[in-house]
C-alpha positions as CSV (number, residue, x, y, z in Angstrom):
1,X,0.0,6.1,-42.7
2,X,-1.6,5.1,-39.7
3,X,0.3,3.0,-36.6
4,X,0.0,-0.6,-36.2
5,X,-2.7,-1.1,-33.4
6,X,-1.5,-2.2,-30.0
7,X,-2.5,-5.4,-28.5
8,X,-3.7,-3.9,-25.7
9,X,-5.3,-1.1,-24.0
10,X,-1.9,0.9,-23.0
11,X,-1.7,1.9,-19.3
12,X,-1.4,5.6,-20.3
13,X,-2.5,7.7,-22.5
14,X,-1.7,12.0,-23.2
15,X,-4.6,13.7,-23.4
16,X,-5.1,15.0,-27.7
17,X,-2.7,12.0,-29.0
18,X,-4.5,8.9,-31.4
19,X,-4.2,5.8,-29.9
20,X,-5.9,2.2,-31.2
21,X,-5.7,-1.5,-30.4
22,X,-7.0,-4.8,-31.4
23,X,-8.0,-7.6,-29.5
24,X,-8.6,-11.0,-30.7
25,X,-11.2,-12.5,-28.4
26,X,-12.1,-15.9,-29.8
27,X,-15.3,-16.7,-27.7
28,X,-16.5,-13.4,-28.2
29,X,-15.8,-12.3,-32.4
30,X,-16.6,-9.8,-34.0
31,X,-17.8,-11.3,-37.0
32,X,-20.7,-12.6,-34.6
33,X,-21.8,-9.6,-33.5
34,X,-20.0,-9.3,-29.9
35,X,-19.3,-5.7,-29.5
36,X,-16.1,-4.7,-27.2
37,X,-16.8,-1.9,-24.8
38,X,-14.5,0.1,-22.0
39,X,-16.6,2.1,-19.1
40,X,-14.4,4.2,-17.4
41,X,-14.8,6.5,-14.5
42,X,-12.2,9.0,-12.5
43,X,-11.7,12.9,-13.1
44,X,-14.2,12.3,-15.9
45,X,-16.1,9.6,-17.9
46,X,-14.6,7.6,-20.6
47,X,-16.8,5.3,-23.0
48,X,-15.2,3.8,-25.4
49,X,-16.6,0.8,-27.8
50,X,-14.6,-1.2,-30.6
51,X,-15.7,-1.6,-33.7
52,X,-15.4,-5.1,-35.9
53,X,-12.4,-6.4,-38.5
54,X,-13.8,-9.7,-39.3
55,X,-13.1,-11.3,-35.7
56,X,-11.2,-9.0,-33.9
57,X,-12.1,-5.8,-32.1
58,X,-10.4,-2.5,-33.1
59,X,-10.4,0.1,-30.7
60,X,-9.8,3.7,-32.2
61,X,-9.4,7.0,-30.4
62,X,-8.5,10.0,-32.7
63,X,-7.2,13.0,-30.9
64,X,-10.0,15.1,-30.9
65,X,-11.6,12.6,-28.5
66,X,-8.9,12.1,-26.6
67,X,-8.1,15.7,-26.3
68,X,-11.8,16.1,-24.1
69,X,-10.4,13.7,-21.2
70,X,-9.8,15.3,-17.8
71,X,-6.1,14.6,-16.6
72,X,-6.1,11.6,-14.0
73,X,-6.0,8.3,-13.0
74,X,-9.4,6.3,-14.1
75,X,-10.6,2.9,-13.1
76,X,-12.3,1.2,-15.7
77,X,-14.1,-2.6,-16.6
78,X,-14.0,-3.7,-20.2
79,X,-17.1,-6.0,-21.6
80,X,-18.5,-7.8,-24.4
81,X,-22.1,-7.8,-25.8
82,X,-24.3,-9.2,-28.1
83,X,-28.0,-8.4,-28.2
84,X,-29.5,-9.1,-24.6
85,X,-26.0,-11.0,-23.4
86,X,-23.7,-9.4,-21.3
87,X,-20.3,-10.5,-20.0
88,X,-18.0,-8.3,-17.7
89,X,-14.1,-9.2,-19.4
90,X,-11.9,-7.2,-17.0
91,X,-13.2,-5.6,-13.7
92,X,-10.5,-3.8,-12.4
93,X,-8.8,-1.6,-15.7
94,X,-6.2,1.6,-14.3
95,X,-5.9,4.0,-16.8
96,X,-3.7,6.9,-16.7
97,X,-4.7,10.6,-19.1
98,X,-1.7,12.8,-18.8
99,X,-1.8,16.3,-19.7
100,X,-0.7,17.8,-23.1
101,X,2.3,20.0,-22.4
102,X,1.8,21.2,-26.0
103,X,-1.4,22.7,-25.5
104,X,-0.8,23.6,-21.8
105,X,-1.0,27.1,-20.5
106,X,2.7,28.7,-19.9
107,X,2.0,28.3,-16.2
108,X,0.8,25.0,-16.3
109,X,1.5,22.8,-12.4
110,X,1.4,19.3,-12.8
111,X,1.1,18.8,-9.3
112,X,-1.8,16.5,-8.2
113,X,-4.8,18.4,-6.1
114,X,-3.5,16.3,-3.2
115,X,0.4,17.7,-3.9
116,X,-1.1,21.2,-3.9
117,X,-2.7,20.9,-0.5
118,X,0.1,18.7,1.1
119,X,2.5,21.7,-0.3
120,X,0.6,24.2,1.4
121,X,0.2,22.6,4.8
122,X,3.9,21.8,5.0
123,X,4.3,25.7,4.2
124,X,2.0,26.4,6.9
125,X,3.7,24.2,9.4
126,X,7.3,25.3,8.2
127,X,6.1,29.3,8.4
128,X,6.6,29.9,5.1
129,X,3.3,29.9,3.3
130,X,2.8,32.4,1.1
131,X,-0.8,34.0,0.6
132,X,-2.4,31.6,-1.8
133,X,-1.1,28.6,0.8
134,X,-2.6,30.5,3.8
135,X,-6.3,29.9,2.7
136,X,-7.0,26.2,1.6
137,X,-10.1,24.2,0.1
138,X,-10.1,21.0,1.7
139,X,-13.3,18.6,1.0
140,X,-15.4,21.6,-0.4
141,X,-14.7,24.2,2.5
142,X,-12.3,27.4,2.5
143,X,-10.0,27.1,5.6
144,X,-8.1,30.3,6.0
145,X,-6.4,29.2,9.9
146,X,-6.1,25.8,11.3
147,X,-4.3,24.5,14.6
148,X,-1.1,23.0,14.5
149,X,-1.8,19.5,15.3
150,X,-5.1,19.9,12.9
151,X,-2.7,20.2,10.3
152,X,-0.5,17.7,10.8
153,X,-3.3,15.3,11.1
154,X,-4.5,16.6,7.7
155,X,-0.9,16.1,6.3
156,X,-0.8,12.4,6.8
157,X,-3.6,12.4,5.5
158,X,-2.4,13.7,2.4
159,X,0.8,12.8,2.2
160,X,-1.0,9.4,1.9
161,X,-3.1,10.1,-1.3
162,X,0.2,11.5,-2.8
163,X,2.2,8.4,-2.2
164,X,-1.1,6.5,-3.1
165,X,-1.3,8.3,-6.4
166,X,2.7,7.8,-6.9
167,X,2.5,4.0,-6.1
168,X,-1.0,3.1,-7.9
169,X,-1.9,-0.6,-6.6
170,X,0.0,-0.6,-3.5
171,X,-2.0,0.0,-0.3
172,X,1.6,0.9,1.9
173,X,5.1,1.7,1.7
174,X,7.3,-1.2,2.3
175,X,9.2,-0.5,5.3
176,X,12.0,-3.5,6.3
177,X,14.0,-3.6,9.4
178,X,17.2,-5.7,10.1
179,X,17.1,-7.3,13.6
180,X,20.0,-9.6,12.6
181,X,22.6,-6.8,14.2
182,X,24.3,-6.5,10.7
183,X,26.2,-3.1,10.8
């Protein structure tokens, strides 16, 4: 028996599972032709379009789709048509495609291509890279020897697009100081 629909589009989704949800959109039903429609692009492309149940829109992924989305974070708008009309519903989706762990390889790394690199600088910098961390891809060139204070620039760098991709939305860590002499 198949599960109850979400309301929603869920935040996250694992890469091979089914997933569906129903909107009721009452300016736009289904019954009237207004077709619901996600466009969303990160690691990959997603398009996705509901289909009608009298008014409501039923969005329906069966694994086998699911299973050919690339692992990531995705940015997405959803919208509504109807013939020659067009109307943009949400601008600014986030939608997260984790991996599978049951049909990962043995030696699978889920660390983030930014985690990767900032792993293998702080190696570097600590003198304890090992071979693989000693020669780095970063934006489409092999680097095999950097200067120190190249590296450390690259780092921040990087360790910001980590904590970006750890904190999705937030543009900063929160740092708070107490001038108030409270000890």
């Amino acid at each position: 028996m198949p599960a109850t629909p979400l309301s929603n589009i869920p935040a996250k989704i694992i890469a091979g599972d089914s997933v569906s949800w129903q909107l009721a959109l009452v300016d736009y039903p289904a019954s009237a032709g207004w077709v619901l429609s996600y466009a969303f692009r990160g690691p990959g492309s997603i398009s996705l379009t509901g289909t009608a149940t009298v008014d409501d829109h039923l969005v329906s992924i069966t694994p086998a789709i699911s299973a050919t989305w690339a692992p990531g974070l995705y940015t997405g708008q959803a919208y509504i048509s109807n013939g020659s009309e067009r109307y943009t519903l949400e601008e600014s989706l986030q939608l997260e495609v984790l991996t599978n762990l049951a049909t990962s390889a043995a030696n699978f790394d889920p660390r983030s291509a930014n985690q990767k690199i900032l792993d293998a600088i702080d190696a570097v910098l600590a003198n304890a890279a090992t071979t693989d961390q000693k020669e780095v891809e970063i934006a489409g060139k092999r680097i095999t020897r950097f200067e120190r204070d190249t590296l450390r620039k690259f780092r921040g760098s990087y360790a910001h697009k980590v904590w970006q991709e750890r904190n999705p939305g937030q543009l900063a860590p929160t740092i708070s100081f107490d001038f108030g002499g409270g000890r």
